[in-house]
C-alpha positions as CSV (number, residue, x, y, z in Angstrom):
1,X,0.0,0.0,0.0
2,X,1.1,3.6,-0.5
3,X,1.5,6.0,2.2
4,X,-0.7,9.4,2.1
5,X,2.4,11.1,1.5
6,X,3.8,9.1,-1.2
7,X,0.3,8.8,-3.0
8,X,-0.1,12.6,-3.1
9,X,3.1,13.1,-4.0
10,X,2.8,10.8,-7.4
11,X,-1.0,13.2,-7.6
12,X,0.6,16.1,-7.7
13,X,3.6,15.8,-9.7
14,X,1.6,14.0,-12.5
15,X,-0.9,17.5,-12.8
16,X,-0.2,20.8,-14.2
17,X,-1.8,24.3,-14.3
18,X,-4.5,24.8,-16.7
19,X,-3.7,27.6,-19.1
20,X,-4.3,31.4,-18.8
21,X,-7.6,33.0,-19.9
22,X,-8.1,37.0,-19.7
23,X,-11.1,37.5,-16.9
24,X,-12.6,41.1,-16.4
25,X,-11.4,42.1,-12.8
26,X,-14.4,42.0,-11.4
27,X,-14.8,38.2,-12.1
28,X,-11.2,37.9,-11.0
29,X,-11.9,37.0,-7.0
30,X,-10.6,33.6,-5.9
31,X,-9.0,32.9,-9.7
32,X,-5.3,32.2,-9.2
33,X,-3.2,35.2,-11.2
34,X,-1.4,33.5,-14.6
35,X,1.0,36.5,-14.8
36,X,2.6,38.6,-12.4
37,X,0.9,42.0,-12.1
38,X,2.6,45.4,-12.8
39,X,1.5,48.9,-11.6
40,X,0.9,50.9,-15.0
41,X,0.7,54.2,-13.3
42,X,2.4,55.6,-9.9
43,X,0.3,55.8,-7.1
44,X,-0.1,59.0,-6.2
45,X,0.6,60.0,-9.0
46,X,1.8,63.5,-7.1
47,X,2.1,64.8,-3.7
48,X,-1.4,64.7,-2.5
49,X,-2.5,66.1,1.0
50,X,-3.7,63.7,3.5
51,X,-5.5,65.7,5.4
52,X,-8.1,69.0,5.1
53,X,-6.6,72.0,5.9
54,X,-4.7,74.6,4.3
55,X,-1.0,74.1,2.0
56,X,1.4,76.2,3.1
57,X,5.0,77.0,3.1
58,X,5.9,75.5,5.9
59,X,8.9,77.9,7.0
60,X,5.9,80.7,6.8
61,X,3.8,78.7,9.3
62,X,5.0,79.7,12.8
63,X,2.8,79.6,15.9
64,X,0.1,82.4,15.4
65,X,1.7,83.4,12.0
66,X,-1.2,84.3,9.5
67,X,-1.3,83.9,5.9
68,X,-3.5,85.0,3.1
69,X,-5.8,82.5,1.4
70,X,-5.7,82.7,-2.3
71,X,-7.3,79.6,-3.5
72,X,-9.0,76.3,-2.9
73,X,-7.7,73.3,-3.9
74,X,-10.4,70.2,-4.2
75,X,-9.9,66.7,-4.7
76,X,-9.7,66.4,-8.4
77,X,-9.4,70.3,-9.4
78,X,-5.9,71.1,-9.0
79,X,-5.1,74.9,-7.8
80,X,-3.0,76.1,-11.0
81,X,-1.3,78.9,-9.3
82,X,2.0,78.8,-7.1
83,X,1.9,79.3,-2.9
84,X,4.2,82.2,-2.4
85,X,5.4,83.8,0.9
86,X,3.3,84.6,3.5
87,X,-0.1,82.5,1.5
88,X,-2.0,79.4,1.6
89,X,-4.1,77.4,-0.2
90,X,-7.8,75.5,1.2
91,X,-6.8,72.0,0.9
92,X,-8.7,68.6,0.8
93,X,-7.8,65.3,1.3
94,X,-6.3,63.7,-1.9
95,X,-6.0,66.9,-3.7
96,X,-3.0,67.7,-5.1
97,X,-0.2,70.1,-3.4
98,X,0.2,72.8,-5.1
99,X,3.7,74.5,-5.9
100,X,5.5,75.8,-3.2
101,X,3.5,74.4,-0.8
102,X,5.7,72.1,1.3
103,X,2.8,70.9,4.5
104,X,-0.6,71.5,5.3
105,X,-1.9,73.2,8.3
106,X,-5.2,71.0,9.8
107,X,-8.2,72.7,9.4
108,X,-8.5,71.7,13.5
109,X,-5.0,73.9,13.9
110,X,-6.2,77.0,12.2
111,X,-8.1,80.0,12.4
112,X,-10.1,81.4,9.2
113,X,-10.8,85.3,9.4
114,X,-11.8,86.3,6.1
115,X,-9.3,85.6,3.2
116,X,-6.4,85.1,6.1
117,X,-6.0,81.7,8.2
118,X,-3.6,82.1,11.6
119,X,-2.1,79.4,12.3
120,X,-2.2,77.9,15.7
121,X,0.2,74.9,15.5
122,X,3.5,75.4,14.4
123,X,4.3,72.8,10.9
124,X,7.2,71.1,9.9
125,X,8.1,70.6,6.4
126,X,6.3,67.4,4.8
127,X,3.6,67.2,7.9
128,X,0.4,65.7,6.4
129,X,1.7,64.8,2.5
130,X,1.2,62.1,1.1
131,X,4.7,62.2,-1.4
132,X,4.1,60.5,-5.0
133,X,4.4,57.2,-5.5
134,X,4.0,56.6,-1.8
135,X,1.7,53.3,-2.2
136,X,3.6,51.8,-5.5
137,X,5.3,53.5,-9.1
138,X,4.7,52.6,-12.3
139,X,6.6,49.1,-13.1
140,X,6.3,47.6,-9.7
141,X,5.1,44.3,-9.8
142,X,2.7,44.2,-7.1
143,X,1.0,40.9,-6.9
144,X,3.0,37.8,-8.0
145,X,1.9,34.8,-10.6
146,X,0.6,32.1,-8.7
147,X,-1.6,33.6,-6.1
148,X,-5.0,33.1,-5.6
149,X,-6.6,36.4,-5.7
150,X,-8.9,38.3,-2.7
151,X,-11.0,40.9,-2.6
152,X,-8.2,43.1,-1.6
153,X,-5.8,41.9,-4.4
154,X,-9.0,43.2,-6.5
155,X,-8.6,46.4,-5.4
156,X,-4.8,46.9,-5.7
157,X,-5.4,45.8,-9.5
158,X,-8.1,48.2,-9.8
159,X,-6.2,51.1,-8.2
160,X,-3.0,50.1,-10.4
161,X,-5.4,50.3,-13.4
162,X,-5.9,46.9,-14.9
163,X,-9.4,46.5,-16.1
164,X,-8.6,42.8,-17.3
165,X,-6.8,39.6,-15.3
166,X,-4.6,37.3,-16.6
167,X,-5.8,34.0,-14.3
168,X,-5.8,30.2,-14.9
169,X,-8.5,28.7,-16.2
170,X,-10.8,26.8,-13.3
171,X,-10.2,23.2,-13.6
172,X,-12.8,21.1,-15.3
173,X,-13.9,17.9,-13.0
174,X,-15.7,15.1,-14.5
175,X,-17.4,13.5,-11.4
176,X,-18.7,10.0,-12.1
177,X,-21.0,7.6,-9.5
178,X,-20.9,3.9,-10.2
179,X,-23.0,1.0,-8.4
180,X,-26.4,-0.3,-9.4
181,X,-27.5,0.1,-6.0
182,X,-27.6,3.6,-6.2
183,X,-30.1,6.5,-7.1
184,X,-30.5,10.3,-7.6
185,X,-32.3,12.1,-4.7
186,X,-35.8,12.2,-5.3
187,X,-35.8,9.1,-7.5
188,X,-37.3,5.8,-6.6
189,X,-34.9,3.7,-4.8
190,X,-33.9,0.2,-6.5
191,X,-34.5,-3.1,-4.5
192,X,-31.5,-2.9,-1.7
193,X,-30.5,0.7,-3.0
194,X,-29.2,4.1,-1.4
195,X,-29.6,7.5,-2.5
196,X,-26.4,8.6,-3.8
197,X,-24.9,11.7,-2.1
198,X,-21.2,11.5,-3.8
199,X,-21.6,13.0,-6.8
200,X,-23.2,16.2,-5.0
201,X,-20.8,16.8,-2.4
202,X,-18.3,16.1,-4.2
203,X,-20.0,18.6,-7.2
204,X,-20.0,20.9,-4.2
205,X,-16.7,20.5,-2.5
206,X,-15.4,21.1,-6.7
207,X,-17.3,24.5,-6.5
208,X,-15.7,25.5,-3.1
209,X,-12.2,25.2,-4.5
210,X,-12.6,27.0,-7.3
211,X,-13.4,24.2,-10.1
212,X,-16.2,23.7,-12.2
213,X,-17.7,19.7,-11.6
214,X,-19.5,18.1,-14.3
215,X,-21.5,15.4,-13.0
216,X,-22.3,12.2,-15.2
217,X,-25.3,9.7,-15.0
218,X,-25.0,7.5,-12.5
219,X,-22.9,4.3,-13.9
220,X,-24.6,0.5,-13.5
221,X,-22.2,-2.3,-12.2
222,X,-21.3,-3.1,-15.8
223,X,-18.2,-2.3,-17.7
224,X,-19.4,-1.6,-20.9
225,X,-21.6,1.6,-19.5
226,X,-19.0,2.6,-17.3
227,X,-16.6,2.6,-20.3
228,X,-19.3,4.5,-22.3
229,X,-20.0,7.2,-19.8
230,X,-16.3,7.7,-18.6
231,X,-16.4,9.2,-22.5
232,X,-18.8,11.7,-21.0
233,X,-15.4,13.1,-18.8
234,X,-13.3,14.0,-22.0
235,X,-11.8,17.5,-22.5
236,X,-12.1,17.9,-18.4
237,X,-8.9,18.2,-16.4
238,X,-9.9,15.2,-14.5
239,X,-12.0,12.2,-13.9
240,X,-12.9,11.7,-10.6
241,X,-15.1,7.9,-10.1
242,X,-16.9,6.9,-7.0
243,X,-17.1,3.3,-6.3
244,X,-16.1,0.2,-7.6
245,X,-12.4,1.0,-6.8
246,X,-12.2,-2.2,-4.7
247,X,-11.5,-6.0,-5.5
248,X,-15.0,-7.5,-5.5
249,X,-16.8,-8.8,-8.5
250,X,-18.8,-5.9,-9.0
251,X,-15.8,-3.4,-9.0
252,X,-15.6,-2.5,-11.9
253,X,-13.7,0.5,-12.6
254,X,-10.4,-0.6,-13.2
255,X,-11.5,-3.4,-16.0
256,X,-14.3,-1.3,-17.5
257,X,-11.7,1.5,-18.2
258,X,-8.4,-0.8,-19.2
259,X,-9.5,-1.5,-22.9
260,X,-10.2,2.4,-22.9
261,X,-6.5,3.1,-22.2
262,X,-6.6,3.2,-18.5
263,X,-3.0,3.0,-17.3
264,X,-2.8,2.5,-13.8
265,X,-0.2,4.1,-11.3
266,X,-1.1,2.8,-8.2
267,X,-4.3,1.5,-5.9
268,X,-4.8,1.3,-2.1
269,X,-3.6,3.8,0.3
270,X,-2.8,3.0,4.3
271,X,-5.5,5.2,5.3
272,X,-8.5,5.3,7.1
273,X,-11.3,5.9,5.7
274,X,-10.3,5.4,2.5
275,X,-7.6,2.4,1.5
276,X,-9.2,1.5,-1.9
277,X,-8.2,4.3,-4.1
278,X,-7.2,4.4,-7.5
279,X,-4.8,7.1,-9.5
280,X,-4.4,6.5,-13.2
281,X,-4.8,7.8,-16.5
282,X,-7.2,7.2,-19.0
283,X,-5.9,8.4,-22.1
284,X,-4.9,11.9,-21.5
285,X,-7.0,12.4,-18.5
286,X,-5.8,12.2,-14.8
287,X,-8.1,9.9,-13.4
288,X,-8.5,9.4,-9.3
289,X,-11.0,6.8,-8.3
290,X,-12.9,7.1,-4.9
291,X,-14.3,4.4,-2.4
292,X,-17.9,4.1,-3.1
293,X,-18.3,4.6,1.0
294,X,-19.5,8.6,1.3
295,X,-17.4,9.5,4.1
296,X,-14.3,7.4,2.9
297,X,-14.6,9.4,-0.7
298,X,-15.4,13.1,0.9
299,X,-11.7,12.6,3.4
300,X,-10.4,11.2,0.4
301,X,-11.2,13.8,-1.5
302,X,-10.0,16.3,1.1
303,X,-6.6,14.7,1.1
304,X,-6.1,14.0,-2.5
305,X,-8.8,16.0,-4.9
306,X,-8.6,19.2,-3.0
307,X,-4.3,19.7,-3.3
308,X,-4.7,18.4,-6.6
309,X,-7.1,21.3,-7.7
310,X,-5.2,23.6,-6.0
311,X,-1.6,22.7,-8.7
312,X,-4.1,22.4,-11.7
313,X,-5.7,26.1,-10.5
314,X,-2.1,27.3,-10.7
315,X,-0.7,27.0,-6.8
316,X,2.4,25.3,-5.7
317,X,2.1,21.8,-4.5
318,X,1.3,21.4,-1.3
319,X,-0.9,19.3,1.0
320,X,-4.1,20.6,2.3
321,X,-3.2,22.6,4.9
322,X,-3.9,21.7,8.8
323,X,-3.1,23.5,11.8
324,X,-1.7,22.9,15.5
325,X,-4.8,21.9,18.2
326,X,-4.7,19.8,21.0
327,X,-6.6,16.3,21.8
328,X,-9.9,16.7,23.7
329,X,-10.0,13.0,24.6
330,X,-6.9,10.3,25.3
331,X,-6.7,8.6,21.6
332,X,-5.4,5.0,21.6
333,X,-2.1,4.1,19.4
334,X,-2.8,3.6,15.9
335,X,-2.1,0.5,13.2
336,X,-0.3,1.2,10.3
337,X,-2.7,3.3,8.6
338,X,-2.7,6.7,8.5
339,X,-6.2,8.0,10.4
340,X,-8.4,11.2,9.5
341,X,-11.1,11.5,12.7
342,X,-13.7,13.6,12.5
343,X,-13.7,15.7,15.4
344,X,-15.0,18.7,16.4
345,X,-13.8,22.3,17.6
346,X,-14.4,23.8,20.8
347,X,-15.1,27.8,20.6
348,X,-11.5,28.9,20.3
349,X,-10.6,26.0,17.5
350,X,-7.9,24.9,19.7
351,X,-8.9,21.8,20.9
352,X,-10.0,18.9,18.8
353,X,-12.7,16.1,20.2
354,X,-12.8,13.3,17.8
355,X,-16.6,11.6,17.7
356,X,-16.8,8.5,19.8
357,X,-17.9,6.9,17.0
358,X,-15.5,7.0,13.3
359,X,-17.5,4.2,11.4
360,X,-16.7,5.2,7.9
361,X,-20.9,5.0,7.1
362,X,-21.7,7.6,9.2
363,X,-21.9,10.6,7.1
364,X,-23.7,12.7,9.9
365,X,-20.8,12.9,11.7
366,X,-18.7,14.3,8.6
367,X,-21.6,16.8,8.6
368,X,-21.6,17.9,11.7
369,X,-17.3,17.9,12.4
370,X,-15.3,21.2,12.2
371,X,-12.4,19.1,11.2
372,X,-10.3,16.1,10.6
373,X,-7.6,14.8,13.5
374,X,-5.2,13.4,11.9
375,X,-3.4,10.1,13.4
376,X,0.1,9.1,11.6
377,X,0.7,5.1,10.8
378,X,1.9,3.5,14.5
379,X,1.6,6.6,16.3
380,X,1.6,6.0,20.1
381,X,-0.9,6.4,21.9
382,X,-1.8,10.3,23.6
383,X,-3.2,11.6,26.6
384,X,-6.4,14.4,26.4
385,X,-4.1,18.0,26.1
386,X,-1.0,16.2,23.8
387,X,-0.5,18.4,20.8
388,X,-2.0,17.2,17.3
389,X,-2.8,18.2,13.7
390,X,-6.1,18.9,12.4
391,X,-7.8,19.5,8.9
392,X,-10.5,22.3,9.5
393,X,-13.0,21.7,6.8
394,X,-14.4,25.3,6.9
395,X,-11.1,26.3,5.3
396,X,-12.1,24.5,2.4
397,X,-15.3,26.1,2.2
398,X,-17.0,22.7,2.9
């Protein structure tokens, strides 16, 4: 069996970034930037105040000195004249500092009488201006290839004047459910059958990290229409089957898909939930094949789809991230699988319960869990308090 660690390793270094499509920035949140980012203007473009007030000379602004007021200078209506000895200028915030001004007197420091201000706070040259090119120049690349962009990276582009985004395109994820025993919600349910519920959270844990799903009729235990609706997955960026990834007689995946060009890498993972797993390709397509079990496919998935999104999207490598909690119960030593308990948070996030009950068909309990504790192969057993790594599954958006 392959470790976690090996298996996503061999995932991720068999995937590559989709290629760059232009976006309009304001459908540019959460795409991951194709191309670093340049400032194609300075920013401000000239010393702007930052306050209201008056610009002045500041050498002319002593303690109770008063000047003559010969202008106004609004946002966006720069005062076209020159501040001279002994005058000022009414200033707002972001308008442009005229010439010879060199600070600006607060409005709250001064004294207005008439077409003269006195000033009632002494200035220092530079008080209250913003110089040009304070927040970034024209050239400066300000947000790097390979990030994934927020609503504040939106901004920046916007204030650096870039209408249009250079971003990866969002993966394309076929999403194929196999089993006879299985039906849509809503439709009747087959003699012995269960609604299937992989193909939409996994449709909807797609969505959360940025890819777009496409979800295939549900596949019968036979290997001709599994073979014929697999077809149903080309020109995606990956296949992703649920079911039928085990040995039995009526798993079917891996012989359904071999006369199609399936060329296997490896199968079964020391995990729990989760060992029967399957990473291939079937022709050109990356293909990873889920257990059929609901909670075994949605860890899976979290382990294996979601870092695999993430290098197709256009981000490094990496495995889904998890953060430092503590245990809120003693766990017992583990086997040599590596184990993904569902646990939940207390109000902090700092401490971890796991369910007293992990049975991999309880999908209420991945429902209701803030996160997944995760238990290394043979590690020794640990007291309630002992430090430990968890997956919080709101991070993912799921």
């Amino acid at each position: 069996m392959q470790s976690v660690a090996e298996a996503r390793t061999r995932i991720l270094a068999a995937l590559a970034p989709t290629a760059p499509e232009t976006v309009a920035l304001a459908e540019g949140s959460g795409r991951v930037l194709a191309r670093s980012l340049e400032a194609r203007l300075t920013q401000p473009p000239a010393a702007v105040s930052a306050m209201d007030g008056y610009a002045v000379r500041a050498g002319d602004a002593g303690l109770e000195a008063r000047l003559r007021v010969v202008g106004a200078a609004p946002a966006g209506h720069p005062f076209a004249g020159q501040v001279g000895p002994g005058e000022a200028v009414r200033i707002f915030t972001g308008a442009f500092i005229p010439q010879g001004a060199d600070a600006i007197l607060l409005q709250e420091d001064a004294t207005a009488e008439g077409d003269q201000v006195m000033v009632r706070e002494a200035l220092t040259k530079g008080r209250w201006v913003r110089p040009a090119g304070l927040d970034f120049t024209r050239g400066e690349t300000l947000i790097s290839a390979g990030r994934r962009l927020t609503a504040r990276d939106i901004g920046l582009a916007a204030a650096a004047n870039h209408p249009w985004l250079a971003v990866h395109r969002r993966p394309r994820i076929g999403i194929l459910a196999t089993g006879d025993e299985i039906a849509l919600p809503g439709d009747p349910l087959p003699a012995g059958g269960i609604v299937s519920s992989n193909a939409h959270a996994l449709a909807a844990l797609v969505r959360a990290l940025g890819a777009e799903p496409l979800v295939l009729p549900i596949a019968p235990d036979d290997a001709d229409a599994i073979a014929t609706l697999a077809h149903g997955a080309r020109g995606c960026d990956m296949l992703v089957t649920t079911g039928g990834a085990s040995v039995g007689e009526h798993d079917l995946v891996q012989k359904a898909l071999g006369p199609q060009g399936f060329a296997l890498d490896f199968w079964k993972i020391a995990m729990r939930p989760g060992k029967p797993l399957i990473w291939g390709r079937l022709g050109e397509t990356p293909m990873l094949g889920l257990p059929g079990n609901p909670v075994s496919a949605l860890v899976c998935a979290v382990v294996f789809l979601a870092p695999a999104i993430a290098v197709m999207s256009g981000l490094p490598a990496a495995p889904t991230p998890s953060a430092a909690a503590v245990a809120g119960a003693d766990l017992p030593a583990n086997d040599q699988r590596e184990d993904y308990l569902r646990c939940t948070l207390d109000e902090d996030g700092g401490v971890a319960k796991p369910f007293a009950r992990q049975d991999s068909s309880m999908l209420k309990t991945l429902a209701r869990a803030d996160a997944l504790l995760i238990r290394a192969p043979h590690a020794p057993a640990l007291p309630a308090g002992s430090p430990v790594r968890i997956i919080r599954l709101a991070a993912l958006g799921i």
